[in-house]
N, C-alpha and C positions, 0 to 999 in steps of 0.2 A: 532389300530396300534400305537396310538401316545403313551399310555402304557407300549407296548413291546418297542416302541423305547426309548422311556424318561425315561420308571420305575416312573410315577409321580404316584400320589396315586390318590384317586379314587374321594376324596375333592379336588382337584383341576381338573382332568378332569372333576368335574361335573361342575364347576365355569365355566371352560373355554366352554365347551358346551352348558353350562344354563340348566342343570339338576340338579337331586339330587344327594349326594352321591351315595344312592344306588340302584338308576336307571344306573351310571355309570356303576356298580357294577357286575348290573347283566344283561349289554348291552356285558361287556367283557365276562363275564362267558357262554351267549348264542353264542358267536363269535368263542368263546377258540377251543371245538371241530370241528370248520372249518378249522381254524388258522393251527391246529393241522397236517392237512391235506395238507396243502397249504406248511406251513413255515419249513425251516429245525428245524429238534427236539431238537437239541442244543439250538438253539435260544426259543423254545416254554419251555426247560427246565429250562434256565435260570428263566423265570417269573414265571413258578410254585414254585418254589425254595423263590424266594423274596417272593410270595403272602403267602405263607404259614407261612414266620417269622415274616411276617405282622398282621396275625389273632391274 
C-alpha cells in the first residue's frame, strides 16, 4: 500500500521495511492481483503505468 500511495521505488521500500530490493519487488507483484480486486482500477492503473517506465 505504501507504493501505490507514495509511488516510492522498490530500494527504498526495501530500506524502509528491512528487506531487499527485490523481495520488495516481488511482495508487491504477489499483492498486485488482490489489490487489483480490492482497489478502484484507476488507482491500480496508475502504478501499472509508472512500474512499467520504470523497468
Amino acid at each position: 500500500m505504501v507504493y501505490i500511495r507514495h509511488l516510492a521505488t522498490f530500494q527504498l521500500l526495501g530500506i524502509q521495511f528491512g528487506v531487499s530490493e527485490s523481495t520488495a519487488n516481488d511482495t508487491f507483484n504477489y499483492w498486485l492481483p488482490i489489490l487489483q480486486k480490492l482497489l478502484p482500477s484507476s488507482l491500480v492503473e496508475q502504478v501499472k503505468k509508472k512500474n512499467l517506465t520504470m523497468k
